[in-house]
C-alpha positions as CSV (number, residue, x, y, z in Angstrom):
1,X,185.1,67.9,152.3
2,X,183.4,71.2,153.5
3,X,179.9,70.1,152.6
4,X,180.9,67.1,154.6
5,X,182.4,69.1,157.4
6,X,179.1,70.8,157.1
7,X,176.2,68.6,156.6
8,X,177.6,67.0,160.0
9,X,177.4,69.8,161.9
10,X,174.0,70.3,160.4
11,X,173.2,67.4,162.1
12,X,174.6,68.0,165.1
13,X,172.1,70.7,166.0
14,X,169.4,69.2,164.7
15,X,169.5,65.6,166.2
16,X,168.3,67.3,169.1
17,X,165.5,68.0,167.6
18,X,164.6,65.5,166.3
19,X,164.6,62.9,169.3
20,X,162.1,65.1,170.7
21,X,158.9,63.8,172.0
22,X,155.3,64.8,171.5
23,X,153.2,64.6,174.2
24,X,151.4,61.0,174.8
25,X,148.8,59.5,176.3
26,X,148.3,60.2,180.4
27,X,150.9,63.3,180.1
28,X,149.5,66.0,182.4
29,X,151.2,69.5,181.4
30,X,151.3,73.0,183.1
31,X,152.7,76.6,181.8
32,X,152.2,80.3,181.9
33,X,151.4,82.3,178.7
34,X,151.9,86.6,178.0
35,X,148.3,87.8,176.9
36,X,147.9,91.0,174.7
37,X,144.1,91.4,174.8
38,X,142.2,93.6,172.2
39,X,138.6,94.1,173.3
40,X,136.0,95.7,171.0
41,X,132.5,97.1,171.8
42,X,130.1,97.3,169.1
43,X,129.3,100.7,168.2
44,X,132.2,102.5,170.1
45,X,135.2,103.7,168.5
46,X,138.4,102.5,169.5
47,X,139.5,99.4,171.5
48,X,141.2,99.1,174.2
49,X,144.2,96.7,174.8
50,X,145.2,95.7,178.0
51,X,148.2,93.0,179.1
52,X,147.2,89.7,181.0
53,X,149.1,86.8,182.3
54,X,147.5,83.3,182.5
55,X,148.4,80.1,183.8
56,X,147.0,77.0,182.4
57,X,147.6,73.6,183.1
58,X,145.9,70.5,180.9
59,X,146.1,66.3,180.4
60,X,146.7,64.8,177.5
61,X,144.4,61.9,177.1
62,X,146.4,61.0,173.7
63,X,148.5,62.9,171.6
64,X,145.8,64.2,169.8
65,X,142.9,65.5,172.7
66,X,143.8,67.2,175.8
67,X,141.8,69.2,178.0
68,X,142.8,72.6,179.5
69,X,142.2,75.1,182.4
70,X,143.2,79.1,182.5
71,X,143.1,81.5,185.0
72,X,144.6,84.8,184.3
73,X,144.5,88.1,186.0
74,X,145.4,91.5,184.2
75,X,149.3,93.1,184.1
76,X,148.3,96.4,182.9
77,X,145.0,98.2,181.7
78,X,144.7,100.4,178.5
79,X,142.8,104.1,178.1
80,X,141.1,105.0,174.8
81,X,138.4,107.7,174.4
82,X,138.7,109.1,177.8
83,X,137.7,105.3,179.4
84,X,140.3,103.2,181.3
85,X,139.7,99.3,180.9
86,X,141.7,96.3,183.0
87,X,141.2,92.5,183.4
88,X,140.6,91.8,186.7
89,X,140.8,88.3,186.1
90,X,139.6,85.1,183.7
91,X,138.7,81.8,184.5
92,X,138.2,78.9,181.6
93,X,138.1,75.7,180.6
94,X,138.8,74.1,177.3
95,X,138.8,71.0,175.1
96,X,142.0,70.8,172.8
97,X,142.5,69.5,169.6
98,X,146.4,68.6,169.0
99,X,147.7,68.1,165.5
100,X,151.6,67.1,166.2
101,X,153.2,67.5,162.2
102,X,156.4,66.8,163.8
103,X,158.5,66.0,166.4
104,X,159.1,69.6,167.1
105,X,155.9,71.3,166.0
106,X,152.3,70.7,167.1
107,X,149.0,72.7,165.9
108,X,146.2,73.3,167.4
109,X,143.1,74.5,168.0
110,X,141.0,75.2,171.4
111,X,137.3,75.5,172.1
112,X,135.4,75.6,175.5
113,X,133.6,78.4,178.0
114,X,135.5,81.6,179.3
115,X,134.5,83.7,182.6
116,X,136.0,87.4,182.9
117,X,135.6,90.2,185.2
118,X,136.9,93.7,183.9
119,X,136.5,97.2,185.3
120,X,135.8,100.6,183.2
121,X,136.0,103.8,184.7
122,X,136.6,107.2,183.1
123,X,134.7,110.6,183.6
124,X,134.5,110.0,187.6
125,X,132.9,106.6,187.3
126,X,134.1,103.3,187.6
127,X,132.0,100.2,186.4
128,X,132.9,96.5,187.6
129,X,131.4,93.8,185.0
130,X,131.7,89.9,184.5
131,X,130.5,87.8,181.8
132,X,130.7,84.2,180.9
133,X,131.2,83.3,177.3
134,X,132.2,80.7,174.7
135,X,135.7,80.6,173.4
136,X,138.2,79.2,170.6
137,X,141.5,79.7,169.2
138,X,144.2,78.2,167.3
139,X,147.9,77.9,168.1
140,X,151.4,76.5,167.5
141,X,153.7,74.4,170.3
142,X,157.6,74.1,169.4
143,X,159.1,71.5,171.6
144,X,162.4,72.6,172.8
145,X,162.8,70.0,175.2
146,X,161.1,66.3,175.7
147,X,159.1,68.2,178.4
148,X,159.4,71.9,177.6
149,X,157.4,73.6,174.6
150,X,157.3,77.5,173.7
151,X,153.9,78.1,172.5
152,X,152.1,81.3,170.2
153,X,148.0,81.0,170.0
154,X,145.5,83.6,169.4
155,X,142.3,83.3,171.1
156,X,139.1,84.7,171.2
157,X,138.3,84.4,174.7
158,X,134.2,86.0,174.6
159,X,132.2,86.4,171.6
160,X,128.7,88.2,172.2
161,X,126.8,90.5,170.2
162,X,127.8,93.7,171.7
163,X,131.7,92.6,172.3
164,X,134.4,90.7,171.6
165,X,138.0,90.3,173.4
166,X,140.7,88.9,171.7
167,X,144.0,87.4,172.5
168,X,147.2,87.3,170.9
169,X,149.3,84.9,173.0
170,X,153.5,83.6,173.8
171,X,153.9,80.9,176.3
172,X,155.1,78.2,177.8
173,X,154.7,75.0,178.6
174,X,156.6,72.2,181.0
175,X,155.1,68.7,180.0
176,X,155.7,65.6,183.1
């Protein structure tokens, strides 16, 4: 009787779960996402690790290809060796490639072009910089909701030969 009593209130909180939709063909989707960035320069020790907050908003041209836009501006900057760095703000677009293993959970992975500004300044000087670059990433979307998904991703929003700036990523996501 207990694993009875049991297995149906098992099901009781999952059903839920497990009438939830992926996202189909024509669904257009918007969300916000917390951004802790990690950028490296070659041949300087250190990195610096400022906070950014990016919106995106994407379409879903079936459930498994979507295309995405970002633009994010910077929540806090980071000092290491004496130098101050902070996003001023990012721009991108993206292609997405959706791999829904469930009703719940989706992979996937995102590749497209990335344009940043960021300021430096330590020592009495201040330097303002922008750079366009490509960009990937892979992630993981938890539908909570037929139109609401939570979302983790790490990106590596520029990749050149002097620097890099990585993301680790939570967000969120409201599907129409």
């Amino acid at each position: 009787m207990r694993k009875t009593a049991l297995a149906l209130v098992s099901f009781g909180f999952l059903a839920p779960a497990l009438a939830l939709a992926q996202p189909s063909a024509g669904t257009p989707y918007v969300g916000g996402q917390y951004s802790h960035l990690d950028a490296d320069v070659s041949g300087v020790s250190g990195s610096w690790n400022p906070d950014a907050l990016v919106a995106r908003g994407g379409y879903f041209f079936n459930e498994y290809f979507a295309v995405e836009g970002r633009a994010g501006t910077g929540l806090s900057d980071d000092t290491d060796n004496g130098v101050d760095v902070e996003l001023d703000y990012m721009i991108g677009g993206y292609a997405r490639g959706n791999l829904p293993v469930s009703n719940v959970v989706s992979l996937y992975g995102m590749a497209g072009v990335t344009h940043a500004e960021a300021t430096a300044s330590g020592g009495g000087v201040s330097v303002t910089d922008d750079d366009t670059g490509p960009s990937y990433g892979v992630g993981a979307e938890f539908n909570v909701a037929n139109d609401l998904g939570l979302s983790v991703e790490w990106m590596r929003y520029m990749d050149e030969s002097d620097y890099d700036v990585d993301a680790i990523s939570v967000g969120m996501n409201y599907h129409f």
